[in-house]
N, C-alpha and C positions, 0 to 999 in steps of 0.2 A: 435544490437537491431533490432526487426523483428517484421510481425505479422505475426502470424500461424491460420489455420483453418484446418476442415476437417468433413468427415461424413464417417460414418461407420454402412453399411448397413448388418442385419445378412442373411438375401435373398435374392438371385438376383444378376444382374450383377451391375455395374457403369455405368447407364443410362445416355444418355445426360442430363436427368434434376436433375439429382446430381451434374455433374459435372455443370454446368451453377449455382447453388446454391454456391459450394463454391467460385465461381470465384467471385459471387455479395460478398461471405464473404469477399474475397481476397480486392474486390475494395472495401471495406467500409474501410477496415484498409491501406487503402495507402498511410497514413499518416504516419505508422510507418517503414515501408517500402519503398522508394520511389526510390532505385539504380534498385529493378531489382522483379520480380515475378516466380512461378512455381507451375505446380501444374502435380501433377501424380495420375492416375487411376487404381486401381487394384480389377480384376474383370471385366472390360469390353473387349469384343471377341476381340479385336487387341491391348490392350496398356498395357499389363500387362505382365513385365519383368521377370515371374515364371508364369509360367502356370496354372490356377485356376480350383478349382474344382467347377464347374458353379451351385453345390446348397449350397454353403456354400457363408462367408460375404465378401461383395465387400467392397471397401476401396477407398477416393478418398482425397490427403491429396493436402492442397495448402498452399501458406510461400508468403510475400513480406519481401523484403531483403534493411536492410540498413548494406552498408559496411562498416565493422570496421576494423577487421581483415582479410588479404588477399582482394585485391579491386578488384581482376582478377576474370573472369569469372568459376573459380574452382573452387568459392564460394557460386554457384548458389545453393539453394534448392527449394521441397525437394530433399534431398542428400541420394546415397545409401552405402552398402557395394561395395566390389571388384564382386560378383556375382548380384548383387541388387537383395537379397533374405532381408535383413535389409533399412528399408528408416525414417527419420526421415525428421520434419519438426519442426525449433527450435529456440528460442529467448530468447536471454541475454547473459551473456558471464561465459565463464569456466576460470578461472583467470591461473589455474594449467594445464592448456592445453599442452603448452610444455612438462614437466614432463611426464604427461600420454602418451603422441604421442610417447616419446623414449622410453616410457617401451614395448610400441605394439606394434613398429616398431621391437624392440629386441624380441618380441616373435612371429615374421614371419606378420607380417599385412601391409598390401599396400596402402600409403595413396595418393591420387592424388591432392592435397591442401594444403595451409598452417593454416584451418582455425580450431579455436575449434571445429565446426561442426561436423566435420569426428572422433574426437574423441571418439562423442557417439556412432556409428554405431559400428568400430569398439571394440569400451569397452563393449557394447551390446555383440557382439560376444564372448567376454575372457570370461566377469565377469557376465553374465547375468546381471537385472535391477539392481537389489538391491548391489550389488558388484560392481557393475556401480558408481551409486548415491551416496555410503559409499565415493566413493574416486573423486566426484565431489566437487569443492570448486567456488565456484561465484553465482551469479544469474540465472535461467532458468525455461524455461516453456519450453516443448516439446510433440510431439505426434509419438511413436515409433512403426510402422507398423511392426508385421515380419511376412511375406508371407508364407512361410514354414509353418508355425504352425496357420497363421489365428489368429493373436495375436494383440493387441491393446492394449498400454500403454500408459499411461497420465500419465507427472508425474510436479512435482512442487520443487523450492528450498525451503531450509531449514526454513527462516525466511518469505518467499510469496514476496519477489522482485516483481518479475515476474509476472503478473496476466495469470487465466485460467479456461475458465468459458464451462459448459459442460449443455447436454439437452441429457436425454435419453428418447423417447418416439418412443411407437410401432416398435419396435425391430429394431430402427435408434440410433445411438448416434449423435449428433455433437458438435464440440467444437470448440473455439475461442480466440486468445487473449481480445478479447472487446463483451464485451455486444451487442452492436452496431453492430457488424458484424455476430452474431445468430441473431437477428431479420431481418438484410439485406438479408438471407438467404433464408425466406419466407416462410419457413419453420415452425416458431415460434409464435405462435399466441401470440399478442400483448394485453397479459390479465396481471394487476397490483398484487402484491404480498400483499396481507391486511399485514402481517406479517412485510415484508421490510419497509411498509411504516411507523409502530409504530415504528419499530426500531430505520429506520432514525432520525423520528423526537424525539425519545428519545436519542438517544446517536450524532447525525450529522454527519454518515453513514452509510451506510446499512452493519449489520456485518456479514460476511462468517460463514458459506456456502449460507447466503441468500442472492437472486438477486432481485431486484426491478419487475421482473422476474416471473410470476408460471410459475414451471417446470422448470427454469435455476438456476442451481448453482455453484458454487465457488468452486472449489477444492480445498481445505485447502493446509497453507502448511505445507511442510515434508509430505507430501504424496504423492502418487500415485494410478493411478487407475486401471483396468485392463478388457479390454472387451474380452473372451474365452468362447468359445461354449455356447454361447448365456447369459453368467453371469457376469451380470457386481460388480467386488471388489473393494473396499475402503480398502489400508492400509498404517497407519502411521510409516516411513522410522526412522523419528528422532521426539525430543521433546525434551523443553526447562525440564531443569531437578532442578536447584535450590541445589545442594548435595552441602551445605560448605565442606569444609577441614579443617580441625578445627587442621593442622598442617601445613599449611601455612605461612607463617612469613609475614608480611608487606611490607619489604623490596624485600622478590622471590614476592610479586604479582606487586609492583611497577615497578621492573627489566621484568617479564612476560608481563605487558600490555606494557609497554613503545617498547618490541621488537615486538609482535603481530601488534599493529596498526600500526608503520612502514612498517613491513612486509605487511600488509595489503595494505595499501597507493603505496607501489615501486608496488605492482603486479597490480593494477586497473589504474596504467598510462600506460600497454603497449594498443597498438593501431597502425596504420595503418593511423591514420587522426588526426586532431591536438584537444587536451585533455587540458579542463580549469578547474574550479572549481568553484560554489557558494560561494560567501563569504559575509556573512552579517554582520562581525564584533563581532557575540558571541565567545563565547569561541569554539563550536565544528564545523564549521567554520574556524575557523583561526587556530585550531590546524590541519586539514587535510592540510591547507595554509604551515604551517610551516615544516608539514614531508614532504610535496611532495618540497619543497629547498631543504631540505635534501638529496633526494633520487635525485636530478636529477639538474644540472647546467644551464639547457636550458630555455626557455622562460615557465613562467608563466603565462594563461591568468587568471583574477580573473574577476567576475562581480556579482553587486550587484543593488540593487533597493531604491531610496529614494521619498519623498514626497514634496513636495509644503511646507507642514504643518511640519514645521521644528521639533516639538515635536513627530515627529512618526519618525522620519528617525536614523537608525545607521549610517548614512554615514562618520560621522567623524572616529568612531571605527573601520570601512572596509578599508576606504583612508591610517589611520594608523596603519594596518596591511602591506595592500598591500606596503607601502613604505618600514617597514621593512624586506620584504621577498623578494622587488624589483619584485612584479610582476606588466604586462602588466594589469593595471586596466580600467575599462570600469563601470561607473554608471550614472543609466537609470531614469529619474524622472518619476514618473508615477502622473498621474491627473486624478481628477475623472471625467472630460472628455472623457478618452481613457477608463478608465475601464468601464465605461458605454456603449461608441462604441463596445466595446469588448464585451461585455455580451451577443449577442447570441452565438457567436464564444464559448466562457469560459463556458455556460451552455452543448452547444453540448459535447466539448472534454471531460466532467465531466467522461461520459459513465454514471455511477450513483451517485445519485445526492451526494451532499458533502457540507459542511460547510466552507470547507479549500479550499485551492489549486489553489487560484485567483493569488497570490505570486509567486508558482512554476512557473503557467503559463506566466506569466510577464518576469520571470529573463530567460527562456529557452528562449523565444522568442528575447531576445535583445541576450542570448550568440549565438544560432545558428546564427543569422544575423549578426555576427562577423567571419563565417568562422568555430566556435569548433564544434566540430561533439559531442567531450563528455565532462562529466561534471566532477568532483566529489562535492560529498553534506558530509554534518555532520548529515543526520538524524541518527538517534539511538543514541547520544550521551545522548541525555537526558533522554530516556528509560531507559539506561544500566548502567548509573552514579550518575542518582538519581536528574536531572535537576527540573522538575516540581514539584510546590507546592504541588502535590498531594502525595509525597513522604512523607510530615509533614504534610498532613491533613485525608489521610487515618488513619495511625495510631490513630491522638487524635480523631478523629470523631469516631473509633470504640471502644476506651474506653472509651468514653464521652458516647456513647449508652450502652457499659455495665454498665457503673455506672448508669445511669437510670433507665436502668431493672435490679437492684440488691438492689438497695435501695431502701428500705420503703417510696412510697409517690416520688420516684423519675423523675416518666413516667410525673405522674401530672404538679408538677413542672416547667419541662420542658416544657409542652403543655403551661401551661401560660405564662409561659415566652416567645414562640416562637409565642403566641400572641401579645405581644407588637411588633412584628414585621413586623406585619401585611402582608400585602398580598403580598412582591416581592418576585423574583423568588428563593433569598435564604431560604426565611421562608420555603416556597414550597418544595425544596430540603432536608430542617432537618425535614420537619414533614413527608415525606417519609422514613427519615433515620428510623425515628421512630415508623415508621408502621410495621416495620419487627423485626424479632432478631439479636441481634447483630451477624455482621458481617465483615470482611473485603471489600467483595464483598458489601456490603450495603453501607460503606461506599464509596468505589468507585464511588459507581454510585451516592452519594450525592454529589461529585464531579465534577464527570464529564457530570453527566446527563444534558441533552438541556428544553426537557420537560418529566415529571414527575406526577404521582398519577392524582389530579383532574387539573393541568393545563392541562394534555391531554386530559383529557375526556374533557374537555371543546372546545378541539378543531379539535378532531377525529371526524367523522360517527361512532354513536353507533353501526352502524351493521359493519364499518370495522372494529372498536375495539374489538368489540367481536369473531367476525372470526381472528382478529390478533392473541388474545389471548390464542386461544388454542392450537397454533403453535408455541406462542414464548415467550417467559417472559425474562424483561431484566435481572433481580437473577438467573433465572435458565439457562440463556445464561453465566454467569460470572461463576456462581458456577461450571458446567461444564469444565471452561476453566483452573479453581485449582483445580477440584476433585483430583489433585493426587499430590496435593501442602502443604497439612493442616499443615507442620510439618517446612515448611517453616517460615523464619522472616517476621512479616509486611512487612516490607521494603522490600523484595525481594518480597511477594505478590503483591505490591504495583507494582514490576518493570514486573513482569511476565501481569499484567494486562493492565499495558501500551504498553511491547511490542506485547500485543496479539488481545488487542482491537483499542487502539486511533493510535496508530503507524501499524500496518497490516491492518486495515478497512479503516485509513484515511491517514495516512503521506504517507502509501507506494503507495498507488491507486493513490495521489493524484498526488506525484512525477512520477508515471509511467503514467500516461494520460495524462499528461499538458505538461509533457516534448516529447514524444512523439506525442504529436498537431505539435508540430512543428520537428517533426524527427530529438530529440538529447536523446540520451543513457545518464541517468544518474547512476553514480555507487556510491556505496555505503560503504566504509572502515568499518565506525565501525559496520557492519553487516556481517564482515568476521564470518563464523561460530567458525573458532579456537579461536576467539577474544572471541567471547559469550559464547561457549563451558568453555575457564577457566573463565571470569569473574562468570558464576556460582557456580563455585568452590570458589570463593574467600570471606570468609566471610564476611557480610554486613554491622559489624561494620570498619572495611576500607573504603567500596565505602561510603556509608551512614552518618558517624557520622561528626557533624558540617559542613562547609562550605559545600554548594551543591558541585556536580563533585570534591570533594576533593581528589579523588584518581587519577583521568585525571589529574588535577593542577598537582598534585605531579609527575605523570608520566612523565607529559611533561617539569618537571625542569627547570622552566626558560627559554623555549623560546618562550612565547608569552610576547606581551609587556602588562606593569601593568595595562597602561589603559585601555585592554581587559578585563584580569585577575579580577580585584580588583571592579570592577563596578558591582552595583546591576543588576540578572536575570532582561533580558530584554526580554517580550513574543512580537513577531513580530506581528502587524497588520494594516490592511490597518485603512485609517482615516473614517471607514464607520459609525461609529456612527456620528460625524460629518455631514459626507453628506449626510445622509437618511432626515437629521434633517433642514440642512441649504441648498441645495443642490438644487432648485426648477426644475432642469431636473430630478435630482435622486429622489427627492419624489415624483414627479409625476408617474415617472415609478414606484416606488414601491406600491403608490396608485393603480393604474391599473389594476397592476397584482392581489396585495391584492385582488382588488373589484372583479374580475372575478369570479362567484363559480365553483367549482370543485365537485358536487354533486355526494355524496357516498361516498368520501373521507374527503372534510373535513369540518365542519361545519361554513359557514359561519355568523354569528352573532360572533362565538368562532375568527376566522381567524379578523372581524372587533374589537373587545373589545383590541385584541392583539395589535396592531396596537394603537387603543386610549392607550392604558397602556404605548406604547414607545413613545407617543409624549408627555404623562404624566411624561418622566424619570423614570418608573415603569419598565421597560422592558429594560432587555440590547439590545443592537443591534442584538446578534447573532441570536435571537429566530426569531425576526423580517424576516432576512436573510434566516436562516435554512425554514422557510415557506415559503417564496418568491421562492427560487431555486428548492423546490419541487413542486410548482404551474408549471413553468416554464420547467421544465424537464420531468414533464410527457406531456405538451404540445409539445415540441420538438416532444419526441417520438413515441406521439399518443398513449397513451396508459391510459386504464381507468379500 
């Protein structure tokens, strides 16, 4: 795991204040990186290893390096070909790396490492990008220079692992693992996105391609980019596709998953440094717990996080795992003393801002300080199996809305009745359901939406709302994301939107920046793409019908213990309703921040009623939060 930068200039040589620009990118990200750094110039009169044509685009790429694979100095990047006419600079890991090294070893290619790295340069050579990419299987973000042709590729994994955020202005591109390290840059003028910031506070993160950011964005994934004679391209490699097989048997998809995630699980334990895992005691959790015994006789580390507040903690569920799988367990109490210490720290590493991810940050920090360089996690388990309630509430919410607009007198109905409900933030969410037409996407987002219709107006600048709005719509943000979905099941709508929005904007950002605060590689089994590839294929009345993750249960046969198994969805969170409320260090601080205004963004009288409505028990926690960390993080960053 690494962090990459670069600039790519279409005039001109690699001036010293380019290269000084990415080096400041380089140091803002040396947290993800912290064994080793590098950075190469192409374009400038003596450092460039192919000879340039001095009015065409100079290039200066730079990488900090954590070592995974290969600890030896042959793992430095950026890394080039055998003529360094090819150089990449790259983070995350190729799980199938071996495989590819002996087929391009067998068709004449010279590798000086044993590291994934070298992979790409020379796969670049065989297979060109795309013929590259087809037969890349793991997480990756990369920037792929090739000299010869003045060529510049960005490209991203399949599901967005991997974060990579780009800025092209006045005939400059540059690009970064982190937000954080384009603005380090100086490059980047430090002007707020109206757009990002309705988004955030409607859905509790900012969704790709927008950055909190004007002028920086997110390279989606399954894409890649491509900078040539002065044209910068967008195109998508791969896409979630949704196609049942309406001849698949039960039994070949139970037999398929159950070999896929193992396979998955044995390939994300190889390493170089010692490899533990998250274990919180759910079900997708303790099922990576239980393959990686299987696959491997050696020492397990597991580690999890509990509370003071013994009604928040799974720790019985983790301890009785871990004793049945006989792993080295380590659990970490956390107080809301330490997370409040922690809270400049946990706002910085956000990069942008988030509702989640105080948890990842917690559990990395106690495993790196055990010695494990990597992790593995369960997230995608409950995107891809049908874990969260939103799998049974999309659906009836969107027939509950067509039956409204279908029957006679049924809109009305509805409107009084969701007046007896008066003003919380549910009523709020179905009288939006209901300002629209029925939809999948509407109901979604009555789902999972933070703030919604007139709660936000009440708590935006009308002039950023307005300028939000004609760049972004949360309906026309989703509907876009199934435009090529309509024939799909609910339920598979339901999973296609989870893995697209709450899981890629928020689980996966959230697990790549917290975990890398403190320089540990998290991977990810059930995101293997062949795993996702057939589960799309597999009809949804399998994953879907009765018991959540019913078709995981079934896969995994029997070896998780029952007390996992058979206990009601348990959704993980900290004890901060609690301590906003009883907490008189924590409410003061969130008093503060509250009271501060933020003028242009967000309306303070709107930011204060919010606030009385949660001390009212009118207001969940999250909303309280989700404002608080946006006050807070554009402070950090300075940006208005």
């Amino acid at each position: 795991m690494c962090g990459i930068a670069g600039i790519v200039k279409l005039k001109g040589p690699a001036v010293p204040e380019t290269i000084a620009a990415v080096r400041r990118m380089m140091e803002a990200q040396v947290h993800r990186g912290p064994d080793d750094s590098g950075i190469v110039a192409f374009g400038a009169p003596s450092s460039s290893p192919v000879t340039p044509d001095p009015s065409g685009p100079s290039a200066v790429l730079g990488h900090r390096r954590l070592a995974i694979i290969d600890l030896s100095d042959a793992g430095h990047q950026p890394m080039a070909n055998e003529d360094g006419s090819v150089w990449v600079t790259y983070n995350g890991e190729i799980y199938n790396f071996q495989e590819l090294r002996t087929e391009l070893i067998g068709r004449g290619h010279r590798f000086r490492s044993r590291t994934d790295t070298e992979v790409l340069v020379h796969g670049y050579e065989e297979w060109d990008l795309e013929g590259l990419l087809a037969r890349l299987r793991g997480m990756f973000a990369f920037g792929l220079w090739d000299q010869r042709r003045r060529r510049l590729f960005l490209a991203r994994d399949r599901l967005g692992e991997k974060p990579l955020y780009y800025a092209w202005q006045s005939g400059t591109l540059l690009f970064a693992s982190e937000l954080k390290a384009l603005l380090a840059s100086g490059l980047i003028e430090r002007r707020l996105n109206p757009a990002a910031v309705v988004a955030y506070l409607t859905l509790g993160s900012v969704p790709a391609p927008l950055t909190m950011i004007e002028g920086v964005q997110a390279l989606p994934p399954g894409c890649f980019l491509t900078l040539q004679d002065g044209r910068l391209d967008l195109e998508r490699y791969w896409r979630l596709a949704f196609e049942e097989d309406p001849d698949l048997t039960e039994g070949e998809a139970l037999e398929e998953v159950r070999a896929l995630l193992k396979e998955a699980v044995r390939l994300r334990l190889v390493a170089d440094v010692p490899v533990g895992a998250f274990l919180s005691g759910g079900v997708d959790s303790s099922a990576i717990v239980a393959l990686m015994r299987e696959v491997t006789g050696g020492t397990i580390r597991t580690f999890s996080m509990v509370f003071e507040e013994q009604e928040f903690s799974e720790g019985r569920f983790a301890r009785r795992v871990a004793r049945e799988f006989e792993t080295e367990h380590t659990e970490y109490v956390v107080t809301a003393e330490e997370v409040l210490r922690e809270l400049p720290r946990i706002i910085e590493a956000m990069d942008q801002p988030t509702i989640d991810g105080v948890n990842t940050y917690f559990v990395s920090k106690v495993t790196r300080q055990s010695g494990t360089i990597v992790a593995l996690s369960g997230v995608g388990g409950d995107e891809l199996f049908g874990g969260y309630p939103s799998f049974r509430l999309v659906p009836r919410l969107y027939r509950l809305a067509r039956l409204t607009h279908t029957v006679p007198g049924g809109r009305w109905v509805f409107k009084r009745a969701l007046g007896l409900l008066g003003q919380d933030g549910r009523a709020h969410k179905l009288r939006t359901l209901f300002h629209h037409p029925p939809s999948p996407e509407a109901a979604y987002l009555a789902v999972r939406g933070l703030f919604l219709g007139e709660t936000l107006g009440t708590l935006v600048s009308p002039d950023l709302l307005t300028q939000a709005s004609q760049q972004w719509t949360p309906l026309g943000y989703l509907q876009d994301l199934t435009r090529d979905y309509k024939g799909a099941s609910l339920s598979n709508t339901a999973s296609l939107l989870e893995l697209r929005t709450y899981m890629h904007n928020q689980l996966l950002r959230d697990t790549d920046v917290m975990s890398m605060a403190h320089s540990l590689e998290v991977r990810l089994p059930f995101l293997d793409h062949r795993l996702v590839e057939f589960l799309e294929k597999v009809p949804a009345s399998y994953k879907f019908r009765g018991t959540p993750k019913r078709l995981l249960l079934q896969a995994l046969d029997g070896r998780l213990p029952k007390e996992v198994t058979d206990r009601p969805k348990w959704t993980f969170t900290f004890p901060f309703e609690r301590w906003f409320r009883s907490d008189p260090a924590w409410r003061s601080t969130l008093e503060e921040a509250l009271r501060r205004p933020l003028d242009g963004v967000l309306d303070t009288l709107g930011v204060s009623l919010l606030w009385d409505r949660f001390l009212e028990g009118r207001v969940h926690w999250s909303r309280v939060w989700g404002v608080t960390v946006l006050k807070l993080w554009i402070e950090v960053n300075r940006t208005i």
